[in-house]
C-alpha positions as a Python dict, from the first residue, in 0.01 Angstrom:
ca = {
    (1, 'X'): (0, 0, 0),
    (2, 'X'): (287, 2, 155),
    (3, 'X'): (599, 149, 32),
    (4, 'X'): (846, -147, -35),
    (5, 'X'): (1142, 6, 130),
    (6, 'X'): (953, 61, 447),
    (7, 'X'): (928, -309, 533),
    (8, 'X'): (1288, -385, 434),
    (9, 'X'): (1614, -422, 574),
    (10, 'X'): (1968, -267, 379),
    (11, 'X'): (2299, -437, 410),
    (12, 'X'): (2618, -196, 333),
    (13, 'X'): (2901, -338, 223),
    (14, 'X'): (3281, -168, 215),
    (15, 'X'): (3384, -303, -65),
    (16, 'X'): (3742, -259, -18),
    (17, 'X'): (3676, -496, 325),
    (18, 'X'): (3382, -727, 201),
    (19, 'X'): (3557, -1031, 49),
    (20, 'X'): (3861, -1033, -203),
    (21, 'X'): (3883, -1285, -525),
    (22, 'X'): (4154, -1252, -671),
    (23, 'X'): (4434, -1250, -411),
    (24, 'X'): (4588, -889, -418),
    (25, 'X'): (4411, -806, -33),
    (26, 'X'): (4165, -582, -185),
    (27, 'X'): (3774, -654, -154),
    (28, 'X'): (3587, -662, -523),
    (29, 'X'): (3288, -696, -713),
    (30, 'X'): (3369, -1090, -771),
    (31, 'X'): (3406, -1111, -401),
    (32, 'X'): (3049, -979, -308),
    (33, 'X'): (2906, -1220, -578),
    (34, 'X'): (3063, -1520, -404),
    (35, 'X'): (2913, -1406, -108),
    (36, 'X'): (2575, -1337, -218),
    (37, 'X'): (2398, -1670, -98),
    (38, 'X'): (2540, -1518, 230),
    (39, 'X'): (2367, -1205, 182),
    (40, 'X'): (2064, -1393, 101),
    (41, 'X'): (2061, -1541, 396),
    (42, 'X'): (2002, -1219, 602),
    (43, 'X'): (1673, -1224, 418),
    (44, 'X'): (1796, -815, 378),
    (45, 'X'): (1598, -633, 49),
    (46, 'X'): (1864, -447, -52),
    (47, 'X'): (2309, -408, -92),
    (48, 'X'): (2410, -47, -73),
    (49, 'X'): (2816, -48, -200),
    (50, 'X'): (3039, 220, -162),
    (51, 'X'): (3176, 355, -428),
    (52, 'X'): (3372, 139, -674),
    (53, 'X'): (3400, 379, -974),
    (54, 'X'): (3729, 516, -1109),
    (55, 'X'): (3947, 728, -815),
    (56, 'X'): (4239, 749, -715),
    (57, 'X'): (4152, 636, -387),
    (58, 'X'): (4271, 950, -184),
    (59, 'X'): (3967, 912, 57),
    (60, 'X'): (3867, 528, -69),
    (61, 'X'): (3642, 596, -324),
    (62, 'X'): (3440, 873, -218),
    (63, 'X'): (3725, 1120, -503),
    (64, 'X'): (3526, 1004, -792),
    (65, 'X'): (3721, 1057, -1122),
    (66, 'X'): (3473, 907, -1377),
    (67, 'X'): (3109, 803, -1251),
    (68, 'X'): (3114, 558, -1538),
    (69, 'X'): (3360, 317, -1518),
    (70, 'X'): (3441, 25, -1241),
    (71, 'X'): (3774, 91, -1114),
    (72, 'X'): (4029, -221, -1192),
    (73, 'X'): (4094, -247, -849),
    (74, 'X'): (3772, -379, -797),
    (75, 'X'): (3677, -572, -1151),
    (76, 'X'): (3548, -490, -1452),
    (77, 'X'): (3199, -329, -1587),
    (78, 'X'): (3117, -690, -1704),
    (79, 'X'): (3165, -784, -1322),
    (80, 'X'): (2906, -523, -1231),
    (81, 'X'): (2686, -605, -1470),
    (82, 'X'): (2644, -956, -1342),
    (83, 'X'): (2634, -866, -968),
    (84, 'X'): (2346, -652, -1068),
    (85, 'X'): (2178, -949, -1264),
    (86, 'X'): (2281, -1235, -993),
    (87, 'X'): (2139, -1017, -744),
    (88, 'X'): (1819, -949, -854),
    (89, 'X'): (1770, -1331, -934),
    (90, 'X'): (1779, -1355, -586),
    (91, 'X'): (1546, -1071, -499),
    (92, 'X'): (1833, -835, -386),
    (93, 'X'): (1845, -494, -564),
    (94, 'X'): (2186, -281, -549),
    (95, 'X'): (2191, 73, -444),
    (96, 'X'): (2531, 256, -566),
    (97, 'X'): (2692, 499, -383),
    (98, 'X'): (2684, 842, -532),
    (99, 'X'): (2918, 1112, -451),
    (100, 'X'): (2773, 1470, -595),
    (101, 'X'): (2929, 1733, -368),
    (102, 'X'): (3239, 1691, -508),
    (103, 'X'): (3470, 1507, -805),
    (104, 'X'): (3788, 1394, -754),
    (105, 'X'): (4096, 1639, -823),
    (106, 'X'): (4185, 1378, -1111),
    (107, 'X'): (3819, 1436, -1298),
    (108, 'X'): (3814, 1565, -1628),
    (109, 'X'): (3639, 1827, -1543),
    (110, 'X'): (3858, 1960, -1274),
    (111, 'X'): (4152, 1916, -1510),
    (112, 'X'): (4011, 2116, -1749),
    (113, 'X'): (3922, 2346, -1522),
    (114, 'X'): (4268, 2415, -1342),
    (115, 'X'): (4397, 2387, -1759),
    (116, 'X'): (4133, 2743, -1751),
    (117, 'X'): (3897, 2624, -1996),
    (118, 'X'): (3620, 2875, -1865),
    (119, 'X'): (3352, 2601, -1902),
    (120, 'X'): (3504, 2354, -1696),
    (121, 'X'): (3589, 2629, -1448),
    (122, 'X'): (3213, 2733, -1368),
    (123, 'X'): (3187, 2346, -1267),
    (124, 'X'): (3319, 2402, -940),
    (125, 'X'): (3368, 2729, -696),
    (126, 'X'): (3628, 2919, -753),
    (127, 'X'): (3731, 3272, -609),
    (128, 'X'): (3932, 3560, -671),
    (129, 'X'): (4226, 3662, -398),
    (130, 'X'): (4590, 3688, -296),
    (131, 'X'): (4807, 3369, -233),
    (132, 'X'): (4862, 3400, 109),
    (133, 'X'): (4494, 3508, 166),
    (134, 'X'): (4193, 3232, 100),
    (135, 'X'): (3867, 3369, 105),
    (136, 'X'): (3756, 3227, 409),
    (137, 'X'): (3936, 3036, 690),
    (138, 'X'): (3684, 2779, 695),
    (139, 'X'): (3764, 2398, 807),
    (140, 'X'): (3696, 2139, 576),
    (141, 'X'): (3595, 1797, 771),
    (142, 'X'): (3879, 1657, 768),
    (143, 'X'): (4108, 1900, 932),
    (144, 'X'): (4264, 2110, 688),
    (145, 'X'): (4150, 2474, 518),
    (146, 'X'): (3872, 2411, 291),
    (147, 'X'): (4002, 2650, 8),
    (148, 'X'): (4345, 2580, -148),
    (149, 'X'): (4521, 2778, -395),
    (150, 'X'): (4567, 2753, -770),
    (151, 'X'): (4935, 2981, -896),
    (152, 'X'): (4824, 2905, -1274),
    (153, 'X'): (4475, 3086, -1213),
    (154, 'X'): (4524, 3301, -974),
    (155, 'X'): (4220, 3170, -763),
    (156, 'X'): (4126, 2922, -472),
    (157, 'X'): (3835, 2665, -481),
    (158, 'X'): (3697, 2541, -239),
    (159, 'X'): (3682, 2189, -92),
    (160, 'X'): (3477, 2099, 167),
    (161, 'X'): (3663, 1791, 260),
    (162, 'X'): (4013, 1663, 136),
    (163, 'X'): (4212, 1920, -90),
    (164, 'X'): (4178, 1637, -355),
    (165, 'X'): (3790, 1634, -353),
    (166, 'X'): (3693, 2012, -523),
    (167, 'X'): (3315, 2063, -462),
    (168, 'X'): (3100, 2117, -741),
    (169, 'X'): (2902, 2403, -846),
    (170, 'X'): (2529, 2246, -810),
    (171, 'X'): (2430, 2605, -895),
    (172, 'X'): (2553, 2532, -1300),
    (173, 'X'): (2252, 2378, -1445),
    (174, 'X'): (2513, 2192, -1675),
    (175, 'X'): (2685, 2022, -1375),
    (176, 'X'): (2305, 1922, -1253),
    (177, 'X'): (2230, 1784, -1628),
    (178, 'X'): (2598, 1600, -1568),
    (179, 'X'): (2486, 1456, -1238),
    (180, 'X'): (2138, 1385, -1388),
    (181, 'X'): (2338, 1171, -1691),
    (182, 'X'): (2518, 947, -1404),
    (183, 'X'): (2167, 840, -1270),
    (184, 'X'): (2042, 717, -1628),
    (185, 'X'): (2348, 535, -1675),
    (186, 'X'): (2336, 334, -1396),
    (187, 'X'): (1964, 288, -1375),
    (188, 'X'): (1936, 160, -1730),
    (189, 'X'): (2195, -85, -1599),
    (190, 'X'): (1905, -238, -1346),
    (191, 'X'): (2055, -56, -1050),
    (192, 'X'): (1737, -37, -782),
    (193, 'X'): (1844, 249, -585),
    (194, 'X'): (2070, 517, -473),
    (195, 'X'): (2232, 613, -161),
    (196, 'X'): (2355, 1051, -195),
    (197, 'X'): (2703, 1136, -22),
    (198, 'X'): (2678, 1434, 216),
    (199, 'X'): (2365, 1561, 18),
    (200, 'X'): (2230, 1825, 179),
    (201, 'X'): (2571, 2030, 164),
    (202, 'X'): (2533, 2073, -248),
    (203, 'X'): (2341, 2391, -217),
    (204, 'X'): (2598, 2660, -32),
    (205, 'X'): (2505, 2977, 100),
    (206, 'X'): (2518, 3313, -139),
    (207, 'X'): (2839, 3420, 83),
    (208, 'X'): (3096, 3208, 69),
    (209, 'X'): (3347, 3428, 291),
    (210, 'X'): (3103, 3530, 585),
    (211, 'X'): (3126, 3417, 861),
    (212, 'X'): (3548, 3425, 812),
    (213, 'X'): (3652, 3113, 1026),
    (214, 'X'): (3467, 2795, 1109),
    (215, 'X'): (3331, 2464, 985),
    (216, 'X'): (3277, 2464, 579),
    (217, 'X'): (3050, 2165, 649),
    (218, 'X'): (2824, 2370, 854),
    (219, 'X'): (2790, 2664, 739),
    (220, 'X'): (2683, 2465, 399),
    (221, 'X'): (2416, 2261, 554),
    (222, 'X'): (2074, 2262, 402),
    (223, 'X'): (2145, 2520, 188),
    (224, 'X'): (1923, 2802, -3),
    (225, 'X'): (1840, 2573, -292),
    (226, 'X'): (1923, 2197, -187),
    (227, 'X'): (1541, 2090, -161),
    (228, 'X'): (1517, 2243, -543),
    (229, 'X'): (1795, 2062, -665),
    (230, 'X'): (1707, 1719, -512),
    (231, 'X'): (1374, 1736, -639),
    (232, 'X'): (1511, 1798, -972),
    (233, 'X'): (1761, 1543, -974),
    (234, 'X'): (1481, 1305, -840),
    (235, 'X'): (1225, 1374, -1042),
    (236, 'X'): (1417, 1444, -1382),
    (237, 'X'): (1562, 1114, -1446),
    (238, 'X'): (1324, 906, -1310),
    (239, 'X'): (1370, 763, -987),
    (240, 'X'): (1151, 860, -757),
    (241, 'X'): (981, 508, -720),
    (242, 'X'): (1316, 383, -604),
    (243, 'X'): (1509, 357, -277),
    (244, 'X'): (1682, 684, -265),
    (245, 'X'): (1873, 774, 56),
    (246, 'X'): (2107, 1099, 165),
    (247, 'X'): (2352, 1149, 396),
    (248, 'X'): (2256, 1499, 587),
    (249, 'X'): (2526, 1640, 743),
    (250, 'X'): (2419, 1787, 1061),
    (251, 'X'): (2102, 1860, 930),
    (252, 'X'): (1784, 1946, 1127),
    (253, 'X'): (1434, 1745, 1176),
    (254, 'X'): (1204, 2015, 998),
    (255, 'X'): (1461, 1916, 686),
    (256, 'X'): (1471, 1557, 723),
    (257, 'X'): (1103, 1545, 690),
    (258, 'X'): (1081, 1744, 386),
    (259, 'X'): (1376, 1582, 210),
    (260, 'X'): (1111, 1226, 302),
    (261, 'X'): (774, 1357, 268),
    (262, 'X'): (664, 1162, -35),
    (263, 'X'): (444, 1472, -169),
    (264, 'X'): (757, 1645, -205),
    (265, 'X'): (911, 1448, -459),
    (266, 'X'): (1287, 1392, -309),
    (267, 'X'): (1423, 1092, -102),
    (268, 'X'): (1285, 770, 40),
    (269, 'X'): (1486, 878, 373),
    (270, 'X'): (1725, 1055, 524),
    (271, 'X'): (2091, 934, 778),
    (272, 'X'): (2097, 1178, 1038),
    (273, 'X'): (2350, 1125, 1282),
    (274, 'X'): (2277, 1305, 1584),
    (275, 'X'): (2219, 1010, 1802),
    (276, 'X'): (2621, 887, 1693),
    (277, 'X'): (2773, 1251, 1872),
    (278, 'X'): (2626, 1196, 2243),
    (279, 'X'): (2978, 1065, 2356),
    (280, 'X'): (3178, 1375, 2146),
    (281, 'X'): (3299, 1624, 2409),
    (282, 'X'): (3219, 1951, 2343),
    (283, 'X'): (3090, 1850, 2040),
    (284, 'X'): (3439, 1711, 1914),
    (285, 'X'): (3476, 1388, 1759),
    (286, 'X'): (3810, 1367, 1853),
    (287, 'X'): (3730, 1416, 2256),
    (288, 'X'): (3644, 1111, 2452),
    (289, 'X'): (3371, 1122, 2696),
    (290, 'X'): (3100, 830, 2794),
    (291, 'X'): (2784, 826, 2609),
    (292, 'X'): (2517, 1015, 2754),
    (293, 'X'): (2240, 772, 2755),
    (294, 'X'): (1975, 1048, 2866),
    (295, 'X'): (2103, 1260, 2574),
    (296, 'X'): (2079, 931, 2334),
    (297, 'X'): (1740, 845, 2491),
    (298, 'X'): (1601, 1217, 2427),
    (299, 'X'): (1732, 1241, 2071),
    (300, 'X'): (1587, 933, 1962),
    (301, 'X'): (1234, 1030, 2101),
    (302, 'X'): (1251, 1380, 1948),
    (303, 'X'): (1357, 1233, 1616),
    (304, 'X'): (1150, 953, 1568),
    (305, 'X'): (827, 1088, 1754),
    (306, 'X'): (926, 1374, 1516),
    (307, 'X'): (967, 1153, 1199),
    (308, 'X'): (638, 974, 1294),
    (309, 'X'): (401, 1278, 1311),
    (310, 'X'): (480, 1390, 964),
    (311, 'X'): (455, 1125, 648),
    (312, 'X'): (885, 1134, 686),
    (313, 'X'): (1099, 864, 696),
    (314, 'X'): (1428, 764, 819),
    (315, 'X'): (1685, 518, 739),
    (316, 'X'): (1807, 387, 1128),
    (317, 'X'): (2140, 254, 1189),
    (318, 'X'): (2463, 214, 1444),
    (319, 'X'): (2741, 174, 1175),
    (320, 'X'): (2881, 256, 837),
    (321, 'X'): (3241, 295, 726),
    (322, 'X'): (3220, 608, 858),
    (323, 'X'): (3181, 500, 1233),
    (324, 'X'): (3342, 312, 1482),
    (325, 'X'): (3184, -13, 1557),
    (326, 'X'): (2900, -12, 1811),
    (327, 'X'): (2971, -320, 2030),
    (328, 'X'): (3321, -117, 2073),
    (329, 'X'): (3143, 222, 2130),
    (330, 'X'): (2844, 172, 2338),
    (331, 'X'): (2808, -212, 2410),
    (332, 'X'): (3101, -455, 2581),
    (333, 'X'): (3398, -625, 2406),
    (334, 'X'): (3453, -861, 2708),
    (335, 'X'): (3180, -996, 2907),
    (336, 'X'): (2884, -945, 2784),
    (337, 'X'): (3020, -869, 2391),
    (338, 'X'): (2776, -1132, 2263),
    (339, 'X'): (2480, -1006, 2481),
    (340, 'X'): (2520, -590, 2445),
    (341, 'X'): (2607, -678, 2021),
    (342, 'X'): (2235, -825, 2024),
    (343, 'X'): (2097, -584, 2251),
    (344, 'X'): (2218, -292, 2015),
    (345, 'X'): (2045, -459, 1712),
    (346, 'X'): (1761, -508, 1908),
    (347, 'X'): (1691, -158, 1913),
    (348, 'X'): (1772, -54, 1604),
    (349, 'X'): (1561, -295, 1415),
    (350, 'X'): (1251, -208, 1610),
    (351, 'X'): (1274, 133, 1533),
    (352, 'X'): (1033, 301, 1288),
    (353, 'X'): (1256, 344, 993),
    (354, 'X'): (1446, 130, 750),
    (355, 'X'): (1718, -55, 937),
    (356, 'X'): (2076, -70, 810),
    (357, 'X'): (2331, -343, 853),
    (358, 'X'): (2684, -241, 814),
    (359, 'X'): (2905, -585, 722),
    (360, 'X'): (2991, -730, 1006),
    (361, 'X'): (2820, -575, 1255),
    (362, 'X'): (2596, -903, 1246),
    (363, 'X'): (2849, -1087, 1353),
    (364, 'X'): (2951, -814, 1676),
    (365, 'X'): (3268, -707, 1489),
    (366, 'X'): (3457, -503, 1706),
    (367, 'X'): (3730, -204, 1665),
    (368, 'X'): (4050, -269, 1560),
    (369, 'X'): (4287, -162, 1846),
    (370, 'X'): (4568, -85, 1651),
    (371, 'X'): (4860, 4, 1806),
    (372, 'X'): (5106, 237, 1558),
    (373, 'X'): (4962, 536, 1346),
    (374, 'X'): (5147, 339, 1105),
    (375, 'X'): (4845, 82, 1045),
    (376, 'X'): (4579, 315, 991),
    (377, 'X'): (4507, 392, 646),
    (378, 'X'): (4215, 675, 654),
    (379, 'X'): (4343, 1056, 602),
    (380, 'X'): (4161, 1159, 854),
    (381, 'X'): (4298, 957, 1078),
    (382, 'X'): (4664, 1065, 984),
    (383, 'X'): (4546, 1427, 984),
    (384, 'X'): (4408, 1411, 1327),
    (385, 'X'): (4681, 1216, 1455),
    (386, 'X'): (4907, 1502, 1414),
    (387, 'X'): (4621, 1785, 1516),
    (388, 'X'): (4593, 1561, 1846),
    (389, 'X'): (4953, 1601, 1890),
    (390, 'X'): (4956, 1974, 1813),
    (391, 'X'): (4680, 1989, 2089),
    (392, 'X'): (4995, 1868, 2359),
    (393, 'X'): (4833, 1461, 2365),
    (394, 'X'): (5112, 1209, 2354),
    (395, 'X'): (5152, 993, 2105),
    (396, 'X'): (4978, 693, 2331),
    (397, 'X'): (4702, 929, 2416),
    (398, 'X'): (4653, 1032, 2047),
    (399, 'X'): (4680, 634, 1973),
    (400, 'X'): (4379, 592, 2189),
    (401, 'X'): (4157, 848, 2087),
    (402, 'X'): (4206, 689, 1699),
    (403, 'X'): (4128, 323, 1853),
    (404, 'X'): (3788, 451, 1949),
    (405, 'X'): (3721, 725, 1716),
    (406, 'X'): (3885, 630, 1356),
    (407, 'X'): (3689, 564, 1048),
    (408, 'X'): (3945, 251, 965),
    (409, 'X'): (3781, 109, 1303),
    (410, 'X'): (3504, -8, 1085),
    (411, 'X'): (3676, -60, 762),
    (412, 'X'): (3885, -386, 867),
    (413, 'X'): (3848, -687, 661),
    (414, 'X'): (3505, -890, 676),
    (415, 'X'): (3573, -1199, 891),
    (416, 'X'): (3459, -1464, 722),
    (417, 'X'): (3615, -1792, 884),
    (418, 'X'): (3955, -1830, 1103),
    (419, 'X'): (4190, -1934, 824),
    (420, 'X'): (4456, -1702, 676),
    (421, 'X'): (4336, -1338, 649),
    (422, 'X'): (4019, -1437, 837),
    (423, 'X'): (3885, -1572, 500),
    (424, 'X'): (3884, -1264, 322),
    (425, 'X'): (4144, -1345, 62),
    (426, 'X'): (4466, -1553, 40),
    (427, 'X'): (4656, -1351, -36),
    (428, 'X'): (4696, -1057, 244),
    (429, 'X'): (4455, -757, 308),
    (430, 'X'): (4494, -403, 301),
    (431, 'X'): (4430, -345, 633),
    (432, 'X'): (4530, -512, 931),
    (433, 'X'): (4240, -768, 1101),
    (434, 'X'): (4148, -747, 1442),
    (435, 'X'): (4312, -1035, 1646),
    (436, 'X'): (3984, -1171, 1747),
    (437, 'X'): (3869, -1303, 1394),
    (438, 'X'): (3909, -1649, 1513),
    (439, 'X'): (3629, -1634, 1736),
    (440, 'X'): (3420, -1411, 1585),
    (441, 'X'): (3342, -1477, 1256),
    (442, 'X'): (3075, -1566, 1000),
    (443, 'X'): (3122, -1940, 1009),
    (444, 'X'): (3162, -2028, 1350),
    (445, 'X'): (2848, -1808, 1432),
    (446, 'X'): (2653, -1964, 1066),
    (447, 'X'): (2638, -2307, 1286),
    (448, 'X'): (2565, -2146, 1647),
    (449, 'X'): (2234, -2052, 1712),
    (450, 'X'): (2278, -1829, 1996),
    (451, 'X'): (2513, -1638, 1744),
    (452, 'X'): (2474, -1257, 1687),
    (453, 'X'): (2471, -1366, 1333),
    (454, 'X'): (2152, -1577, 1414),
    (455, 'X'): (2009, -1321, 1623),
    (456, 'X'): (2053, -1061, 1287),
    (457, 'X'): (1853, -1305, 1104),
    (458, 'X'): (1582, -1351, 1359),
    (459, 'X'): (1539, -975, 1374),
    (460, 'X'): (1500, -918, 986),
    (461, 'X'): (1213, -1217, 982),
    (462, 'X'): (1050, -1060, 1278),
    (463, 'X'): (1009, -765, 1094),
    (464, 'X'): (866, -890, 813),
    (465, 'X'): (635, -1126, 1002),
    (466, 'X'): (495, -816, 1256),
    (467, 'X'): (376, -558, 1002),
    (468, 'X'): (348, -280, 1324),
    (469, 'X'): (757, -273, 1330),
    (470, 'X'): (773, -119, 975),
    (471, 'X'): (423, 92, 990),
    (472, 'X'): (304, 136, 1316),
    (473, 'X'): (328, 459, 1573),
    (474, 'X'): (610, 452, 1814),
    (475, 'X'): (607, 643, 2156),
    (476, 'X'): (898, 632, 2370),
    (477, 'X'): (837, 504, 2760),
    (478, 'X'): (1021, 655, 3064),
    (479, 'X'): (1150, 364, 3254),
    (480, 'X'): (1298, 583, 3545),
    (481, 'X'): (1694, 491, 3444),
    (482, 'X'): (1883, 678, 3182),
    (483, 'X'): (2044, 352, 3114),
    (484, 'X'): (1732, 137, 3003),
    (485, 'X'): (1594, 271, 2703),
    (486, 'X'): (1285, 162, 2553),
    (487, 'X'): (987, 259, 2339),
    (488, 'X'): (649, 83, 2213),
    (489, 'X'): (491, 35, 1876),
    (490, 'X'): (98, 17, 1789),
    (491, 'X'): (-78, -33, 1490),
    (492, 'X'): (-235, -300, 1228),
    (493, 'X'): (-386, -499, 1549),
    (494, 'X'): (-39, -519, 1752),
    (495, 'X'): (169, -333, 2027),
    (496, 'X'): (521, -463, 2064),
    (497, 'X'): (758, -287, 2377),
    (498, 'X'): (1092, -335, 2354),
    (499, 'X'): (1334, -233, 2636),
    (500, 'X'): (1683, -258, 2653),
    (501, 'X'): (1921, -223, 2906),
    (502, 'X'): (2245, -47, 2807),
    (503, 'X'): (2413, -101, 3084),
    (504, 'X'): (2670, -359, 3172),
    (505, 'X'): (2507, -392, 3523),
    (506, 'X'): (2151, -489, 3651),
    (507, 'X'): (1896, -194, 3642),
    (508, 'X'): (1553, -196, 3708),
    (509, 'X'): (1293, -68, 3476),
    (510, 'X'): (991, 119, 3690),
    (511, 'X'): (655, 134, 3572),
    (512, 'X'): (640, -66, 3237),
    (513, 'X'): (341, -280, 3352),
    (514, 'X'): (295, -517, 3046),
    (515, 'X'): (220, -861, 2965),
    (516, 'X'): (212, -1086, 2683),
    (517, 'X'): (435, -1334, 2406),
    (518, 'X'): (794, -1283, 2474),
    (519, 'X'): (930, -1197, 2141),
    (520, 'X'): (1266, -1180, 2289),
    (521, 'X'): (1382, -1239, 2593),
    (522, 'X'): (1221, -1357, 2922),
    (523, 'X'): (1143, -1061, 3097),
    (524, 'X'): (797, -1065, 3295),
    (525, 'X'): (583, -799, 3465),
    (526, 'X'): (661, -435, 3591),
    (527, 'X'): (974, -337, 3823),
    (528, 'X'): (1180, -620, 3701),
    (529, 'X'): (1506, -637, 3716),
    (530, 'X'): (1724, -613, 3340),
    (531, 'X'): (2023, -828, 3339),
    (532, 'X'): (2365, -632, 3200),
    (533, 'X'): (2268, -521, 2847),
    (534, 'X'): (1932, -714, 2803),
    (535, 'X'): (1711, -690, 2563),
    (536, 'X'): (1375, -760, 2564),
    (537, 'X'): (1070, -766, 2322),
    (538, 'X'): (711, -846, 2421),
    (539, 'X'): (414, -879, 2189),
    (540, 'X'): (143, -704, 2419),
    (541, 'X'): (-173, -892, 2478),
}
């Protein structure tokens, strides 16, 4: 039988962005109910949220300070409690966001750890040395040192992102029991799955000052004992017939398959996000280059011919809050927005994997633009605002490097309709919206249907009516143009080819001599010509 996250689709909403009820420009758990029949509408299996717990907000959410309780920015636990119920009545479950490498710097724990209850200390990783000497000068991700200093103890802990997010010592089996408690909690509350923030960086190496200087991040990556502890966590409270998904920071493909082989006992999938760095120069998020479409076509082969020969799974995606969005970043915001936004889902949702939607991107939301350092919100953004100008950029330069690279890129409101703040509340929103919400938005496209929103819709019921998408093999095809991608999948009776062209000119696609039903598209026979970022499906005879 097969596994019921295999044949589904996930929607992710940003709840700060999704929809706001109350009026105070901040998204909330009242807002995603209203916009559940919405949701529904997808025909998606599954709502992952970001965080919503109790945080003082220093990186939106992700600085828990108590697992347990909704934070009254976003509603109440009564609120939560009937999302949860008005979901599942309409045969959506809710995965919830959990954030495990690290608390907030406003957790009880960490307070009573900086107070030097000894306890509390062993709940996080601290170390021994002089004030103007950290043990390491590791990076933490978003720009700073990863290890500040405490006066009162006399030690530094480390922090693998913001100074306000301490990690936590997975190696405490009381922190793991902690962790473990969080799970029950929310499961008992009818909570279908989980999605794991930066996972596989829990377990960190047995030197924690070798080598001196580099990425924290990295050098934590699939650590000694992170398979262990997963497993544990999994299996200990419970879950393991759930969706359960982790983030893996630049992880590798032998560990994506064991954190997703079944027999193992840990996840339902794995992110990986190598296929989201082939336009990072020099392996820099923060330097611009053009994607490389060969390097994008190779790591998608390698990955999911990879995936596919083992019993692994992946969860396959374009955007999250964390990226900028894809029509923006690899498709076309003028011409051809509407055709290169479809042509991008396209090959996502054919993929063998579980497909993500990030909010909005079924409607071809696009990047902000903003034009002032001043509008963006994110602390990474700030931070590398100010690194880029260190590095000798101008300000303009800097500006433009944030309009394609920042996180807050993706985290503009939902645009709903083309009324006052685009629908999302009345009144205001805590981030700026895009000028082009009066054109692109949910209910113009609801009523068009050429929309991208339509197209979204089309894709999700095509997978579920075509059971080779979610289960069959999948062998990439060389089409003789780094710029058309595409890839066939066999199995259960059917072989489906979908190519797409992801370029914003014509290109010709050598040597894929098939015929049958035209799934999508119109495209007939071998060395046919692709118009700009076309996308075509064919059911093979």
């Amino acid at each position: 039988m097969l596994d019921k996250y295999k044949n589904s689709v996930v929607y992710q909403i940003y709840i700060k962005s999704f929809c706001d009820s109350n009026g105070d420009g901040i998204g909330d758990l009242n807002g995603i109910r209203s916009k559940l029949p919405y949701i529904a509408s997808l025909g998606v299996k599954y709502i992952w949220i970001t965080p919503f717990f109790c945080s003082p907000m220093v990186d939106n959410g992700y600085d828990v300070a108590d697992y347990r309780n909704v934070n009254p920015m976003f509603g109440t636990m009564a609120d939560c409690e009937a999302l949860i119920k008005e979901a599942d009545a309409l045969g959506i479950g809710l995965m919830f966001d959990m954030v495990f490498n690290h608390t907030s710097s406003r957790h009880e724990w960490f307070k009573r750890a900086l107070a030097g209850e000894k306890e509390y200390m062993d709940y996080y990783i601290f170390r021994d040395g002089d004030k103007d000497t950290p043990p390491s000068e590791w990076t933490a991700a978003f720009g700073t040192g990863a290890w500040d200093y405490v006066p009162s103890l006399g030690k530094w802990y480390l922090h693998l992102f913001a100074p306000e997010q301490p990690d936590l010592n997975w190696e405490n089996p009381k922190v793991r029991e902690e962790l473990k408690n969080v799970i029950r909690f929310w499961k008992d509350k009818g909570v279908k799955g989980f999605r794991f923030d930066v996972l596989n960086l829990i377990s960190k190496p047995a030197s924690l000052t070798e080598p001196k200087t580099g990425s924290g991040p990295r050098f934590c990556k699939d650590g000694p004992h992170v398979h262990e502890f997963i497993r544990e966590l999994v299996t200990d409270t419970g879950i393991e017939d759930m969706i359960t998904v982790g983030e893996m920071s630049s992880t590798t493909l032998e560990n994506c398959i064991k954190y997703s082989d079944p027999a193992r006992h840990e996840l339902s999938m794995c992110f990986n996000f190598h296929h989201l760095k082939v336009d990072y120069k020099d392996g820099d998020k923060f330097s611009l280059m053009p994607p490389d479409l060969k390097l994008l076509r190779n790591y998608f082969a390698e990955w999911q011919e990879g995936m596919a020969a083992s019993d692994g799974w992946s969860a396959v995606f374009w955007c999250n809050h964390d990226q900028p969005r894809i029509v923006s970043r690899f498709g076309d915001e003028g011409q051809y927005w509407k055709e290169s936004a479809k042509m991008l889902g396209t090959f996502v949702h054919f993929l063998r994997g579980t497909p993500y939607i990030y909010q909005g991107e079924e409607l071809g939301m696009t990047n902000a633009h903003y034009t002032s350092i001043e509008q963006y919100d994110d602390v990474e953004a700030k931070n590398y605002y100010k690194i880029l100008l260190e590095r000798g950029q101008s300000e303009a330069e800097a500006l433009n490097v944030l309009a394609q690279r920042a996180r807050d890129n993706s985290r503009t409101p939902m645009q709903w309709n083309a009324g006052k703040f685009a629908g999302f509340s009345e009144g205001g929103a805590w981030l700026s919206i895009p000028d082009n919400y009066t054109s692109i938005n949910a209910e113009a496209e609801d009523s068009d249907p050429d929309s991208v929103l339509n197209y979204y819709r089309e894709l999700v019921r095509l997978r579920k009516e075509h059971p080779v998408i979610a289960e069959g093999r999948i062998k990439f095809l060389d089409t003789g143009c780094d710029d058309v991608l595409a890839y066939e999948r066999e199995g259960n009776g059917e072989h489906i080819v979908v190519i797409c062209n992801f370029s914003g000119e014509e290109r010709t696609a050598k040597g894929l001599e098939f015929q049958g039903k035209m799934l999508i598209g119109n495209w007939k026979g071998s060395h046919k010509m692709l118009k700009p970022y076309e996308a075509v499906v064919m059911l093979v005879k």
